[in-house]
C-alpha positions as CSV (number, residue, x, y, z in Angstrom):
1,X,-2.9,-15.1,-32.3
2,X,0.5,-16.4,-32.0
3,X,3.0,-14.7,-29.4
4,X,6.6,-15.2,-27.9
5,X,7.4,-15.8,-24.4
6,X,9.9,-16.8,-22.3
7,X,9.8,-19.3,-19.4
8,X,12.3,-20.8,-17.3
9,X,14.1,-23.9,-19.4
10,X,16.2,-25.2,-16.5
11,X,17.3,-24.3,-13.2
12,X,21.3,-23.0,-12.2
13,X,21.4,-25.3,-8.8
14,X,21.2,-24.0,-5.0
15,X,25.0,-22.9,-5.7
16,X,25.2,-22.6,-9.1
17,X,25.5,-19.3,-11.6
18,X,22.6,-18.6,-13.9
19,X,23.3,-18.7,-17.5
20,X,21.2,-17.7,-20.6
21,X,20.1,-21.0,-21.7
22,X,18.5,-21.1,-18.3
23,X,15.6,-19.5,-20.3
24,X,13.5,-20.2,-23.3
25,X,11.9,-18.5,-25.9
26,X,9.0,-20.5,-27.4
27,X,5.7,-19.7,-29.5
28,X,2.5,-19.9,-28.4
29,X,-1.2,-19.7,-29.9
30,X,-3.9,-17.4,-27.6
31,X,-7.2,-16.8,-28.6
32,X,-8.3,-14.1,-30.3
33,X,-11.1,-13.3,-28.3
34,X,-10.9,-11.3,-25.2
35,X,-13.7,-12.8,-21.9
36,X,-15.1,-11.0,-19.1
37,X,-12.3,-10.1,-17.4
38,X,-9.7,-10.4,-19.5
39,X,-7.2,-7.6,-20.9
40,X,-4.7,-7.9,-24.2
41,X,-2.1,-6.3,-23.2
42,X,1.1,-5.5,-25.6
43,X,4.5,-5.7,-24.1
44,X,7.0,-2.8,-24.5
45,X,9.5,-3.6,-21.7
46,X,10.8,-6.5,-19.2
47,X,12.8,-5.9,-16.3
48,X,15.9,-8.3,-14.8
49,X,16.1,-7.6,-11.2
50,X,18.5,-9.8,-8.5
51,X,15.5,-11.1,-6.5
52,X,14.7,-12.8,-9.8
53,X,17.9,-15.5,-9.3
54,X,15.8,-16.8,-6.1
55,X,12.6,-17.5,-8.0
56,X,15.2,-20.1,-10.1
57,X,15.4,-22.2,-7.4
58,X,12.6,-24.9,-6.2
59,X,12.8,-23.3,-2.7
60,X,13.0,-19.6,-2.9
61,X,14.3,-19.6,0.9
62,X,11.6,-16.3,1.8
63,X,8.4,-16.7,2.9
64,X,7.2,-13.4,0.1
65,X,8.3,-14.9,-3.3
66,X,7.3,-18.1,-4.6
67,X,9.4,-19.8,-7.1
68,X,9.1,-20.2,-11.2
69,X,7.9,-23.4,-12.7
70,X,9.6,-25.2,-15.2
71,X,8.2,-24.2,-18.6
72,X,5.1,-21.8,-17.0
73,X,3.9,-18.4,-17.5
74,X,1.9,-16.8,-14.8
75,X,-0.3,-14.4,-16.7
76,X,-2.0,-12.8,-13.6
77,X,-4.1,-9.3,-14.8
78,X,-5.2,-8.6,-11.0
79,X,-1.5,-7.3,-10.2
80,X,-2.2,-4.9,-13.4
81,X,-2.0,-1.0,-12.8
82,X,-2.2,2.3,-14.7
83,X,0.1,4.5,-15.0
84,X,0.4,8.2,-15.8
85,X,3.3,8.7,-18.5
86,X,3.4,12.2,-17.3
87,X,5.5,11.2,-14.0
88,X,8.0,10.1,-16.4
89,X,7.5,12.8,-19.0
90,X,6.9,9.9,-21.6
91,X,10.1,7.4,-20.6
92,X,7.5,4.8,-20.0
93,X,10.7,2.1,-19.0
94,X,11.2,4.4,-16.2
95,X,8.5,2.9,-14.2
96,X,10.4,-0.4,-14.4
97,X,13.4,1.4,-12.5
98,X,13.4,5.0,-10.4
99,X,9.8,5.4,-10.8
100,X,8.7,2.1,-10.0
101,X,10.1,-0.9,-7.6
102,X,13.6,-0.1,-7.8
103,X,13.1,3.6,-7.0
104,X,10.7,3.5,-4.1
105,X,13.4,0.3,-2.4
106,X,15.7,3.0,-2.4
107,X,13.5,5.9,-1.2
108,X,11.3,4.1,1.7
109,X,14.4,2.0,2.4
110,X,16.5,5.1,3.3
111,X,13.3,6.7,5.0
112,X,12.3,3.8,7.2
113,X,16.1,2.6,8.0
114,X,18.6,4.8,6.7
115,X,18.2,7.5,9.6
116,X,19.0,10.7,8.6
117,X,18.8,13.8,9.8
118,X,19.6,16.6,8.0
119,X,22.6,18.8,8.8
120,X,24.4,16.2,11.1
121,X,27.0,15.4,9.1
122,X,26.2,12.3,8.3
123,X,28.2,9.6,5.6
124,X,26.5,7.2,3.4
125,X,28.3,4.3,1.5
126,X,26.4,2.5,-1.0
127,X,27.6,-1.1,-2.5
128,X,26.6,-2.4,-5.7
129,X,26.0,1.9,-6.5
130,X,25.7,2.4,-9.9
131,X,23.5,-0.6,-10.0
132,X,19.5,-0.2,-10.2
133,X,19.1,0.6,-6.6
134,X,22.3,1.7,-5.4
135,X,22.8,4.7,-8.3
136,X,19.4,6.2,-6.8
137,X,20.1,5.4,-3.0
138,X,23.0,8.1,-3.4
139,X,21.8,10.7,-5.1
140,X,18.1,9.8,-2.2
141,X,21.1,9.9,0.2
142,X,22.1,13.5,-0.5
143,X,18.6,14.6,-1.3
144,X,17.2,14.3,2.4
145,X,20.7,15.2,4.0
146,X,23.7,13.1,4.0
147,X,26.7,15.6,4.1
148,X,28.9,12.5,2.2
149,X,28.0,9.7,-0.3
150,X,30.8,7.4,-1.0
151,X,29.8,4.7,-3.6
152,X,31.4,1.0,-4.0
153,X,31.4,-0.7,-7.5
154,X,33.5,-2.8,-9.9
155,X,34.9,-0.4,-12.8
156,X,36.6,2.8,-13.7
157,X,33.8,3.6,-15.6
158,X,31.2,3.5,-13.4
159,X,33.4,5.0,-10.8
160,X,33.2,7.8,-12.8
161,X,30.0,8.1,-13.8
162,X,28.8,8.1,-10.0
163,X,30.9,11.0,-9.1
164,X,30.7,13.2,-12.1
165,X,27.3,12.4,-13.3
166,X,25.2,10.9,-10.1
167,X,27.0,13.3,-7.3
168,X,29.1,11.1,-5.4
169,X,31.4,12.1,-3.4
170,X,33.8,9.3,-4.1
171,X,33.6,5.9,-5.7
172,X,35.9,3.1,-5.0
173,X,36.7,0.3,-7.4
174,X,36.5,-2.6,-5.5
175,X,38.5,-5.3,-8.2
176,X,41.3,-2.6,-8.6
177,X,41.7,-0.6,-4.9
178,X,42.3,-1.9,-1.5
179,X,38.2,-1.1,-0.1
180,X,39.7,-0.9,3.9
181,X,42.0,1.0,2.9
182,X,39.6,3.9,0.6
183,X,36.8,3.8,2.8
184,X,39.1,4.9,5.8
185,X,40.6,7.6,3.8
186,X,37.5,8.5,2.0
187,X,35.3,8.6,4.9
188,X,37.6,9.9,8.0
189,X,34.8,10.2,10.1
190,X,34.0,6.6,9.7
191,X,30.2,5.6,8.4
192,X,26.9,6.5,9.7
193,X,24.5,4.7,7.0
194,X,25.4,1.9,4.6
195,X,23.4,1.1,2.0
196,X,24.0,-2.5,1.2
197,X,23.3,-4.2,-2.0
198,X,25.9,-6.4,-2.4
199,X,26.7,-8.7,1.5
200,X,29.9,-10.6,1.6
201,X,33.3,-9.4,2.0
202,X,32.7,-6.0,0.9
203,X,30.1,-5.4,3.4
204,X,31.9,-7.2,6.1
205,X,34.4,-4.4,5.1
206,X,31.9,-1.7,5.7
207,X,30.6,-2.6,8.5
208,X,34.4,-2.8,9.8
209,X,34.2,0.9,10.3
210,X,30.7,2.3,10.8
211,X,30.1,4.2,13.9
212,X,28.3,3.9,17.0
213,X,24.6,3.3,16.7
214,X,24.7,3.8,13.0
215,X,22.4,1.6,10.1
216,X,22.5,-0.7,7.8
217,X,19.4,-0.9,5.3
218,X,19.6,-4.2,3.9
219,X,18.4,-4.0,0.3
220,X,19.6,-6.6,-1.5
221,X,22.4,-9.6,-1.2
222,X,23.7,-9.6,-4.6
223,X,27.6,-11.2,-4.0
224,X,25.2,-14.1,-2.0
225,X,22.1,-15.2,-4.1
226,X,24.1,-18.0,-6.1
227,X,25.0,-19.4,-2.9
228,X,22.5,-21.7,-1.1
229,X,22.2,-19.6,3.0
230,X,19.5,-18.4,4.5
231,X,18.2,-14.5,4.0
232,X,19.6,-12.1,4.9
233,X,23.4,-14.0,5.5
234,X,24.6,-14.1,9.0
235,X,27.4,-12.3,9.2
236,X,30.8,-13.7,10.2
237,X,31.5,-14.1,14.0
238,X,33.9,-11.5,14.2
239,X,31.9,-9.2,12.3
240,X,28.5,-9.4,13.7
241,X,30.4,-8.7,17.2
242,X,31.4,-5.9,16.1
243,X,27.7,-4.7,14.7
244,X,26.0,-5.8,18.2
245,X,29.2,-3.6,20.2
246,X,28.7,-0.5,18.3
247,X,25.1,-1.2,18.1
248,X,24.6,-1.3,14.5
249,X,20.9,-1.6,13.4
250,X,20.9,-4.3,10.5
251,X,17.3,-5.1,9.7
252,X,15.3,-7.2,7.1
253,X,13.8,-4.6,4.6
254,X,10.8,-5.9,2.7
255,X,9.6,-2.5,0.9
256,X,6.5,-4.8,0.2
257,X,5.7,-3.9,4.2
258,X,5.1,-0.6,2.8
259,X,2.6,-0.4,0.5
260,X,0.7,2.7,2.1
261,X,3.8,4.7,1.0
262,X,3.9,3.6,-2.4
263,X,1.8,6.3,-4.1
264,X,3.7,9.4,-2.5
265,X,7.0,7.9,-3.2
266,X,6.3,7.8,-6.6
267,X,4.8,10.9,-6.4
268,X,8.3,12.4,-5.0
269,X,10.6,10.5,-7.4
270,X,8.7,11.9,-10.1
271,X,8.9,15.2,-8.9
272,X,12.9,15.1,-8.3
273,X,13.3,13.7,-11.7
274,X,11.4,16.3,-13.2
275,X,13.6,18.8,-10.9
276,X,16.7,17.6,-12.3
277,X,17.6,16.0,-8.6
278,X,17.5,12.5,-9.7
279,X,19.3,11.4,-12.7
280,X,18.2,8.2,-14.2
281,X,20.3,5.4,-16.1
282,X,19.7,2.9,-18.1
283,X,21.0,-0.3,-19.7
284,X,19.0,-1.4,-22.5
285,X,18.9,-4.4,-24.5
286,X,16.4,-5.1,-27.5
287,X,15.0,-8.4,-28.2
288,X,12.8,-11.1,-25.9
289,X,15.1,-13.4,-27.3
290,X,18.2,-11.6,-25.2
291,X,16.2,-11.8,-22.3
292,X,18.9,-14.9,-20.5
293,X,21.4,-12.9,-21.6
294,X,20.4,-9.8,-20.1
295,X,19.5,-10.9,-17.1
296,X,23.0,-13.0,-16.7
297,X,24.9,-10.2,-17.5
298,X,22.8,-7.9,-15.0
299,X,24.0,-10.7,-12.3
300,X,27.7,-10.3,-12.9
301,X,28.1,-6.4,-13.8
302,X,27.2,-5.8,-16.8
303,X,24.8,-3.2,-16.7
304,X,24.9,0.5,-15.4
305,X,21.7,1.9,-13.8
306,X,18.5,-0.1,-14.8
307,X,18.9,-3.0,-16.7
308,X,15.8,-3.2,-19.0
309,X,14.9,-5.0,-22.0
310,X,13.4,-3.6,-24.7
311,X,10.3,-5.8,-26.8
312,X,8.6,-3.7,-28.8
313,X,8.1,0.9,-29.3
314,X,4.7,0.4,-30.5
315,X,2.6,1.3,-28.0
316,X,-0.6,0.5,-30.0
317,X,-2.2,-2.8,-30.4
């Protein structure tokens, strides 16, 4: 039986951008036969996430992810699960984003560190928001009680999309406006949760003007994972002075930790998308051989929502 696959050609450097001819697409002959043990499997879609940039390096620099191999696959069928097409009334990509990894981040993430209590009045911004993540964190965000959900990304469009299709309150363009400037007229009663996706100058910014004894739920470090520091960043002198005087709670978030909530919080993702309370996105690109590109293109922007890639509809073997 001869299949594609795609394995890691080169690596981008400690400090360097990834680029699409960082992967490979190659054929490969497997058996035909299937052992004790074994499962044949056909794929119908991959997913590019941001963690995926540290896996690129030698030393991932965490202790939870190990790091690709030059030319390897890891075909490991004791990580496989089932899954119930009905949660995602037949959207099977889904369980790649809000019903899956990226969804439950957001949920257990704002659960476990975001704080809120319903009816206080409280204001969420979320960076990187119309990203995989950040789109869901929002709409999560209002769901259980925020009175205000400002997002932060990088175009008009998106801008757009958050407030008039996703709920947001506002959404600030963060190449085009002044973010200081928006964030203190956007959220006058400065910021009780930030959901941060992004680290670096824009959160710095953020964190500028949260409140006293408010929360940070570190979810991802997009702006920083080409850059070779330690996880999560330190945070600038000035600015982590200002976290430990207002006694801001920034914590390392490993949803991982949480595996005893996993099969509720799909259960409840499912159920809010089939209410009409989540909306779900998606960027899709077709091909295995697009898979580089996707993936760089998920790094710097390009994709709204999910970013999936699409290999094959058939979903018989």
């Amino acid at each position: 039986m001869i299949v594609q696959r795609v394995v890691l050609n080169s690596r981008p450097g400690k400090n360097g951008n990834p680029v699409a001819e960082n992967f490979r697409v190659e054929e490969v002959n497997l058996p035909d036969n299937i052992n004790e043990g074994q499962v044949l499997v056909r794929t119908l879609y991959l997913s590019v996430d941001p963690y995926m940039r540290c896996r690129m390096n030698e030393d991932t620099g965490t202790d939870y992810i190990t790091p690709w191999q030059l030319s390897q696959v890891i075909l490991d069928g004791n990580s496989l699960e089932k899954v119930d097409p009905q949660l995602v009334d037949g959207h099977l990509s889904y369980f790649l984003g809000a019903i899956g990894m990226p969804g439950l981040t957001s949920l257990i993430g704002i659960q476990e560190k975001g704080h809120i209590t319903a009816g206080s009045n409280q204001t969420m911004v979320v960076s990187g928001a119309a990203g995989a993540c950040g789109s869901l964190a929002g709409q999560i965000g209002h769901i259980m009680g925020c009175s205000r959900v400002v997002g932060i990304c990088g175009t008009h469009e998106k801008c757009l999309f958050l407030t008039s299709e996703l709920g947001f309150d506002a959404a600030i363009n963060y190449k085009k406006e002044n973010v200081a400037e928006q964030l203190r007229e956007l959220c006058p009663a400065g910021v009780d949760v930030y959901f941060d996706n992004v680290g670096g100058d824009i959160s710095d910014t953020v964190i500028s003007q949260m409140n006293q004894s408010s929360h940070i739920i570190l979810c991802g470090q997009i702006s920083q994972y080409n850059k070779d520091v330690p996880y999560p960043p330190p945070l600038p002198p000035a600015v982590e002075a200002i976290r430990k005087e207002r006694n801001i709670t920034r914590e390392r978030f490993l949803v991982l930790n949480y595996k005893d909530k996993f099969e509720s919080g799909i259960l409840q993702l499912s159920q809010w998308f089939k209410e009409g309370k989540l909306k779900i996105k998606e960027t899709m690109i077709n091909g295995l051989e697009n898979m580089g590109a996707a993936f760089q293109s998920m790094m710097t922007g390009g994709n709204t929502g999910k970013q999936i890639v699409c290999i094959s509809e058939e979903t018989s073997l």
